[in-house]
Each structure stands twice: as C-alpha cells, then as structure tokens.
PyMOL commands that place a pseudoatom at each C-alpha (Angstrom):
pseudoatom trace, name=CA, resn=UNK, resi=1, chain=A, elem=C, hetatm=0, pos=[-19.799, 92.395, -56.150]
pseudoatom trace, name=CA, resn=UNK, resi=2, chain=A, elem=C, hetatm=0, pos=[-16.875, 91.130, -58.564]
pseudoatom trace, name=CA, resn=UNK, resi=3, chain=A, elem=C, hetatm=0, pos=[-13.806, 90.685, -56.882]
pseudoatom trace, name=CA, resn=UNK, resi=4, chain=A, elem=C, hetatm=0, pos=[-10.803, 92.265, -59.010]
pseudoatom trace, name=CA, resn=UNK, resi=5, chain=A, elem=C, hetatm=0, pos=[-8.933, 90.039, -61.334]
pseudoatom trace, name=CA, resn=UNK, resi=6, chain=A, elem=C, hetatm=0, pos=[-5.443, 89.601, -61.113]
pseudoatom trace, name=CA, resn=UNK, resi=7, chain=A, elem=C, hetatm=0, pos=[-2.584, 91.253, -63.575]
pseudoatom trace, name=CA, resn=UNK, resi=8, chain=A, elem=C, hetatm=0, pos=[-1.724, 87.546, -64.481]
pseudoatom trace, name=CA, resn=UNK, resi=9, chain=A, elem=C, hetatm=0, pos=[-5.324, 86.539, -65.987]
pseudoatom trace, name=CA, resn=UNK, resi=10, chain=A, elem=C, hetatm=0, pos=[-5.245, 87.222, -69.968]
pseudoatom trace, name=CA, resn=UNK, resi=11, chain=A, elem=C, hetatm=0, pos=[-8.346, 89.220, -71.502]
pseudoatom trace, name=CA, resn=UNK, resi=12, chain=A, elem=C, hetatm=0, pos=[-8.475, 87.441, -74.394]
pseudoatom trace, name=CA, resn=UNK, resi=13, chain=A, elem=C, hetatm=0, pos=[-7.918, 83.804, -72.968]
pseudoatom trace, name=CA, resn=UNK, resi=14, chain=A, elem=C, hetatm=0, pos=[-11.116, 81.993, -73.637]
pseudoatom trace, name=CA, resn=UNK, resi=15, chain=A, elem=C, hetatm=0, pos=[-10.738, 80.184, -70.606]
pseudoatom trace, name=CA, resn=UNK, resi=16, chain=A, elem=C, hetatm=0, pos=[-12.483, 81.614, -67.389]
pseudoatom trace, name=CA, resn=UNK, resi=17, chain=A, elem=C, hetatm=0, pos=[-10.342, 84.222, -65.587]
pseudoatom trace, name=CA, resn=UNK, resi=18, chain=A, elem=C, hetatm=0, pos=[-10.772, 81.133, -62.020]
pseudoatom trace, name=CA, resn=UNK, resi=19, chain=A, elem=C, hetatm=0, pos=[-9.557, 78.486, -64.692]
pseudoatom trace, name=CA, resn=UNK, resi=20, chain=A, elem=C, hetatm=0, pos=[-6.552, 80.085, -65.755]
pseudoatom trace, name=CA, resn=UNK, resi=21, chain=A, elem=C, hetatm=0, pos=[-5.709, 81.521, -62.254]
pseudoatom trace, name=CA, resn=UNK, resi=22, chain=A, elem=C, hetatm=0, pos=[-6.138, 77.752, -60.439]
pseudoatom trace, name=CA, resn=UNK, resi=23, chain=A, elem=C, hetatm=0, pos=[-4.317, 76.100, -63.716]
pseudoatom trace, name=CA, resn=UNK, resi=24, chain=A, elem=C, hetatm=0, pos=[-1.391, 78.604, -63.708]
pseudoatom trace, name=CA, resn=UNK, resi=25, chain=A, elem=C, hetatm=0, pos=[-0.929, 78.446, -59.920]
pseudoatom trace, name=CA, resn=UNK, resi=26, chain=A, elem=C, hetatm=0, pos=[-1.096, 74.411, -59.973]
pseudoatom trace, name=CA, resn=UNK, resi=27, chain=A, elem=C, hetatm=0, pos=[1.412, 73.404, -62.242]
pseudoatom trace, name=CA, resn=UNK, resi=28, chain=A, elem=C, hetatm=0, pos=[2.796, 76.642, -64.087]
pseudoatom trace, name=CA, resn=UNK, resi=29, chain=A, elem=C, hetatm=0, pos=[2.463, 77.966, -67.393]
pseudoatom trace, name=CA, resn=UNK, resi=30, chain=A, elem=C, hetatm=0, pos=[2.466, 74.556, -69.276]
pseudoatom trace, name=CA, resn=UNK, resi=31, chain=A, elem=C, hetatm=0, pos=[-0.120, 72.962, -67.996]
pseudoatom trace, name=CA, resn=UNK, resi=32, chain=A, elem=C, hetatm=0, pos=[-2.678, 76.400, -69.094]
pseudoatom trace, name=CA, resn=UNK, resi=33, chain=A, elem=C, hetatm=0, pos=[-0.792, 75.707, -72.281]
pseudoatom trace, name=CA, resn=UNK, resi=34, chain=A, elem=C, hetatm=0, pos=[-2.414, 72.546, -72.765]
pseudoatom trace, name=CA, resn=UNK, resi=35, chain=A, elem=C, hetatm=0, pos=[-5.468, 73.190, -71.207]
pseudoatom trace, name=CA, resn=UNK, resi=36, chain=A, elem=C, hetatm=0, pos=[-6.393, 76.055, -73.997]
pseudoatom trace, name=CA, resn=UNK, resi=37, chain=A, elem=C, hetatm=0, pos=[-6.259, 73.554, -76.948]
pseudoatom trace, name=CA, resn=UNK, resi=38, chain=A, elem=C, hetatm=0, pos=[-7.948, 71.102, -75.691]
pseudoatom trace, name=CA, resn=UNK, resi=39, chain=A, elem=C, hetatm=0, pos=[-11.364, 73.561, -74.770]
pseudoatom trace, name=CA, resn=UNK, resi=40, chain=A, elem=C, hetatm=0, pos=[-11.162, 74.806, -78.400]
pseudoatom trace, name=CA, resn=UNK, resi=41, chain=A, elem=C, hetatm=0, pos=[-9.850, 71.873, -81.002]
pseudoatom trace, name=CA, resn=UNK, resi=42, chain=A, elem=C, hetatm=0, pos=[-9.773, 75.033, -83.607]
pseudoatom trace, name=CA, resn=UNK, resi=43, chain=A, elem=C, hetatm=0, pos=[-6.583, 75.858, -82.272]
pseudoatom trace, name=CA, resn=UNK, resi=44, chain=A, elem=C, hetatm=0, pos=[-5.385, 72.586, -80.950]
pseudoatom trace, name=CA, resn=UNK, resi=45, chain=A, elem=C, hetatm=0, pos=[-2.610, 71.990, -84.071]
pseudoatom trace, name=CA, resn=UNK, resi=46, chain=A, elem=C, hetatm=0, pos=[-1.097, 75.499, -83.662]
pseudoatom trace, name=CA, resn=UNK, resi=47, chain=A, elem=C, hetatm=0, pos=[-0.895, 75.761, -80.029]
pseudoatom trace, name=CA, resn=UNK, resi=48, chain=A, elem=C, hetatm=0, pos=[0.276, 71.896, -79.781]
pseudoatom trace, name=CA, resn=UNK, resi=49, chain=A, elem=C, hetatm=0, pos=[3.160, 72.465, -82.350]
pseudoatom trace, name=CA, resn=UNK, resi=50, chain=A, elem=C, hetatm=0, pos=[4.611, 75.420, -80.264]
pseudoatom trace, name=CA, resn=UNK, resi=51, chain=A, elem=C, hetatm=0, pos=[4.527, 74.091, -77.069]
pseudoatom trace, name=CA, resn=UNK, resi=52, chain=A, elem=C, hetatm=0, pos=[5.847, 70.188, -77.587]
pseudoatom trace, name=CA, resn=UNK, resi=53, chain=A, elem=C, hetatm=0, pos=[9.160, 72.187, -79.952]
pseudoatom trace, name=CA, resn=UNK, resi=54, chain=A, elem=C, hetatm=0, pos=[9.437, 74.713, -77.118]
pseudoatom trace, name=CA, resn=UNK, resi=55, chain=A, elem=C, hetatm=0, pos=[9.832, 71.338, -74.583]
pseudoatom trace, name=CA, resn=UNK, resi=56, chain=A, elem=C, hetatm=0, pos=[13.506, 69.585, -74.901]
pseudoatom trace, name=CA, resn=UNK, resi=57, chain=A, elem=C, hetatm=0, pos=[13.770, 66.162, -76.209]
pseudoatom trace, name=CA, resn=UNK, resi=58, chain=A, elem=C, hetatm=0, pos=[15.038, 64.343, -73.219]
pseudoatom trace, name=CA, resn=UNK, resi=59, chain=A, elem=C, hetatm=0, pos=[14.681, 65.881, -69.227]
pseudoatom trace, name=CA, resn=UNK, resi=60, chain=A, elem=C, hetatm=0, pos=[17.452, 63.686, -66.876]
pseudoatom trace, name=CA, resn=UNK, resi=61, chain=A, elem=C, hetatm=0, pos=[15.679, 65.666, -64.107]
pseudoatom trace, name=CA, resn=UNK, resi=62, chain=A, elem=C, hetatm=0, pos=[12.442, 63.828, -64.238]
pseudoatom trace, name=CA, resn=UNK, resi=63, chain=A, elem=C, hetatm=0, pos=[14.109, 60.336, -63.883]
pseudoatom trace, name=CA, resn=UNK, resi=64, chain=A, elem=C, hetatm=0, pos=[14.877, 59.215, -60.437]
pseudoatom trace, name=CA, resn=UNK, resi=65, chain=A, elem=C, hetatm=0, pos=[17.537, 56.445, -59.485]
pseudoatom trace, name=CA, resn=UNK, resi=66, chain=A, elem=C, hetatm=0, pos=[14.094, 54.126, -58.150]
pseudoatom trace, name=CA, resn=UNK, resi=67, chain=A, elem=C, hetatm=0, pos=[12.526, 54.740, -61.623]
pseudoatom trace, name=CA, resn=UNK, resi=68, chain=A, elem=C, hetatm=0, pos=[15.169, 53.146, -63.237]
pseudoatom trace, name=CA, resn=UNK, resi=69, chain=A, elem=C, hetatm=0, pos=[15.861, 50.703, -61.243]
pseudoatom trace, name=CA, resn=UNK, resi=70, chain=A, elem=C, hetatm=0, pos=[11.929, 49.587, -61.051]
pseudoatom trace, name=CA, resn=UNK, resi=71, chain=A, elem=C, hetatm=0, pos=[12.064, 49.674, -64.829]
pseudoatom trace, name=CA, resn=UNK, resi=72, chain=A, elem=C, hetatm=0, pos=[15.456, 47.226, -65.459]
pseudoatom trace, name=CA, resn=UNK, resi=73, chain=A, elem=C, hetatm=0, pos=[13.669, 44.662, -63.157]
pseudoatom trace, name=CA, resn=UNK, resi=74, chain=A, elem=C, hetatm=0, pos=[10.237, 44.507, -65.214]
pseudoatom trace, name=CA, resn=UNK, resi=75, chain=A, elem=C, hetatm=0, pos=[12.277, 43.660, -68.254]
pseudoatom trace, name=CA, resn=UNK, resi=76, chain=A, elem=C, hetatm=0, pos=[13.126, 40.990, -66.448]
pseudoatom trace, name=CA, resn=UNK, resi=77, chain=A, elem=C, hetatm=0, pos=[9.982, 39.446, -65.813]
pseudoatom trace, name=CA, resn=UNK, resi=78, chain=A, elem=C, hetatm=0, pos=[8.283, 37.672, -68.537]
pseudoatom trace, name=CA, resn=UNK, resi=79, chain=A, elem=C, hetatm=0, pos=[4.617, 37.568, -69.272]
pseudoatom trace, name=CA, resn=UNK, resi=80, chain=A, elem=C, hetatm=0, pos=[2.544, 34.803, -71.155]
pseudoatom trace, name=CA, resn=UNK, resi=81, chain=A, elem=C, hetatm=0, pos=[1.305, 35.096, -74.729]
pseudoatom trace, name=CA, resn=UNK, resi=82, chain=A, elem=C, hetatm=0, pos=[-2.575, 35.656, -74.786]
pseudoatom trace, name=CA, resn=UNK, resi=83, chain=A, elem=C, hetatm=0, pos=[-3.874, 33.458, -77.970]
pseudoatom trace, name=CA, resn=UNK, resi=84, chain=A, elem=C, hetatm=0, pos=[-7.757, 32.171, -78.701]
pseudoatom trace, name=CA, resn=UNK, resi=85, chain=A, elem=C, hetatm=0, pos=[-6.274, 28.957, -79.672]
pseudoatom trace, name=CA, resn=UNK, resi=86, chain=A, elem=C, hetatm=0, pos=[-3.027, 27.543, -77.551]
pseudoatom trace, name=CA, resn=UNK, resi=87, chain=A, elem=C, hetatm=0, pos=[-0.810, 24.718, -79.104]
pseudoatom trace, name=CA, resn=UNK, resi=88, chain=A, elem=C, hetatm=0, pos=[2.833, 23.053, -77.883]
pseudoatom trace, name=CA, resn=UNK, resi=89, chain=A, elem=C, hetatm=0, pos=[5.125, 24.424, -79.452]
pseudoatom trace, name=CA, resn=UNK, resi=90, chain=A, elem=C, hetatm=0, pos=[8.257, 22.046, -78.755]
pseudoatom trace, name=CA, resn=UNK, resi=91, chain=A, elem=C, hetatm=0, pos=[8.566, 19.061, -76.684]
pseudoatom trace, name=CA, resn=UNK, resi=92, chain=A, elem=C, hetatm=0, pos=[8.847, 20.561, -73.299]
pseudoatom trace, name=CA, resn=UNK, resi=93, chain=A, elem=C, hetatm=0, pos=[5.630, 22.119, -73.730]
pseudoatom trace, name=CA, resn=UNK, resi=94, chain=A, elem=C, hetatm=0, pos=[2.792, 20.687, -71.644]
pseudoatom trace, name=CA, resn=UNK, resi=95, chain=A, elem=C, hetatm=0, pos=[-0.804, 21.866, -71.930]
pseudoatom trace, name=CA, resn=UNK, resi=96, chain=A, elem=C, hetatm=0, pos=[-2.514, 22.029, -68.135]
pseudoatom trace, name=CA, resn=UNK, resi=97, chain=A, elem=C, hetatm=0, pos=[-6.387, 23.745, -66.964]
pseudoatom trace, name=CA, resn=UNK, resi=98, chain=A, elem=C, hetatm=0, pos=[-5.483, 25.990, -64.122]
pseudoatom trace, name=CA, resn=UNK, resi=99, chain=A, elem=C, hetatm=0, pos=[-8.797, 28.305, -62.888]
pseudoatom trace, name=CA, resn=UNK, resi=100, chain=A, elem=C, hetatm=0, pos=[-11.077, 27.452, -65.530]
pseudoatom trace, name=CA, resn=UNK, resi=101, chain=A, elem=C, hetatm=0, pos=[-8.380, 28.450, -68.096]
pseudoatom trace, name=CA, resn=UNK, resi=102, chain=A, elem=C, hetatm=0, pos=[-6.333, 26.489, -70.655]
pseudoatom trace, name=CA, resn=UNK, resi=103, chain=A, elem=C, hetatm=0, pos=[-2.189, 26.975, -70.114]
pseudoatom trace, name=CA, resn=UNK, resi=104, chain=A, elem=C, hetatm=0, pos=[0.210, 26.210, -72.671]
pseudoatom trace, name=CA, resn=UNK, resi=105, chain=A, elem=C, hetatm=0, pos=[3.698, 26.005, -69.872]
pseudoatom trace, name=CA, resn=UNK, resi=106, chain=A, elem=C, hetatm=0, pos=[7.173, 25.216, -71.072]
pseudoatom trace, name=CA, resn=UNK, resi=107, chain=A, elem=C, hetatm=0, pos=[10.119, 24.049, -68.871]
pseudoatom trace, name=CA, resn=UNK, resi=108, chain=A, elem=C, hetatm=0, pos=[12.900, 24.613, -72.083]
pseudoatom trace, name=CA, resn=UNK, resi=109, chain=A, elem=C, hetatm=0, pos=[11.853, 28.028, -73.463]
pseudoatom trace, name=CA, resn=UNK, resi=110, chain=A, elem=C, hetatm=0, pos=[9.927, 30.756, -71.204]
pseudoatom trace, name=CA, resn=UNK, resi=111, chain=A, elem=C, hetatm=0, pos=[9.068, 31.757, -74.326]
pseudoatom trace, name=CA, resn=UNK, resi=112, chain=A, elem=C, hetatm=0, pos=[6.423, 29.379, -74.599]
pseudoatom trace, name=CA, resn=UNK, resi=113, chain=A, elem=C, hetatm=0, pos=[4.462, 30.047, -72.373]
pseudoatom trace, name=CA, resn=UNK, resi=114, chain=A, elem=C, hetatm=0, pos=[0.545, 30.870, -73.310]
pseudoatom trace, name=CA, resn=UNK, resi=115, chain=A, elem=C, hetatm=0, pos=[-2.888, 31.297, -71.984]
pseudoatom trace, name=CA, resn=UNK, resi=116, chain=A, elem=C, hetatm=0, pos=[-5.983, 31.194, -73.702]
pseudoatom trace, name=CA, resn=UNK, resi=117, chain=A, elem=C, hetatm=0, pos=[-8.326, 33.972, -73.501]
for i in range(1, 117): cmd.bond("trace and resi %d" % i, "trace and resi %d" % (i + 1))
show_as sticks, trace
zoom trace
C-alpha cells in the first residue's frame, strides 16, 4: 500500500515525489531548484537563468568574522612557482635538491622562489 503524498510534492515535477520531499526539507526550495536542471539538461538554461537573477549579488550574512580573517592571512603567505625547467633569476637566487626535487630559493625577492615539477 502507497502511503499518501504530501500537498507540497508537485505532480508534474519529474523528480520522484521522496526526492523532492527529502531535497525540499534539507535545504529549502533552492536546492530542488537546482536539483531539477541538472536531472534534465533540456531545461538546465531556463531554469538556471531564473534562479541565479532571483539570488542577490552579494549575501553579508554568509560571511563570518573567522572567514575573513582566515582569508587576509592566506594572502599573506606566499607559494612557489611550479616550472619544468627552474633558472636564477637574480643574484640572490641559489639553486638547492631538497627530497628528490630541484629548488630555485631566493633570500632578496620571495618572488623567486620555484620548484620543479
């Protein structure tokens, strides 16, 4: 025996009626939204359009005070330029094997610095 379907479920959705109860009751309208497109690519431009102009351009609510933070210190840290062939680039560049891998370090420009790979 079928158990009865819920007002919320649409007839028409082509979703089943469990997919679109669990996605609405998960996250909310949006997320079925998405989901709907993405089972039938027909639709996918049409539906998409609509629901990223329905969304504002910028939500302060989703940014917390630790995101930011976290964010302003990883611009801080520099990486290392990933190259198939290293060189010096100035003269405080020094060339040194480290773990089976060729580094290209420089003590006047961070900048400099490179691993091949």
């Amino acid at each position: 025996m079928r158990p009865s379907l819920p007002s919320v479920v649409n007839p028409d959705s082509p979703l089943p009626p469990t997919a679109e109860i669990s996605a609405m009751s998960l996250a909310g309208f949006r997320l079925a939204s998405f989901l709907r497109p993405a089972l039938h690519p027909v639709s996918l431009l049409r539906s998409s359009v609509s629901v990223l102009s329905s969304q504002p351009a910028f939500q302060p609510a989703l940014i917390s005070s630790n995101h930011v933070a976290l964010n302003s210190n990883m611009n801080l840290i520099r990486g290392m330029k990933v190259r198939s062939s290293v060189k010096k680039i100035c003269d405080g560049c020094s060339v040194v094997k480290r773990k089976g891998r060729v580094y290209v370090i420089c003590s006047k420009n961070p900048r400099h610095k490179q691993r091949q790979g």
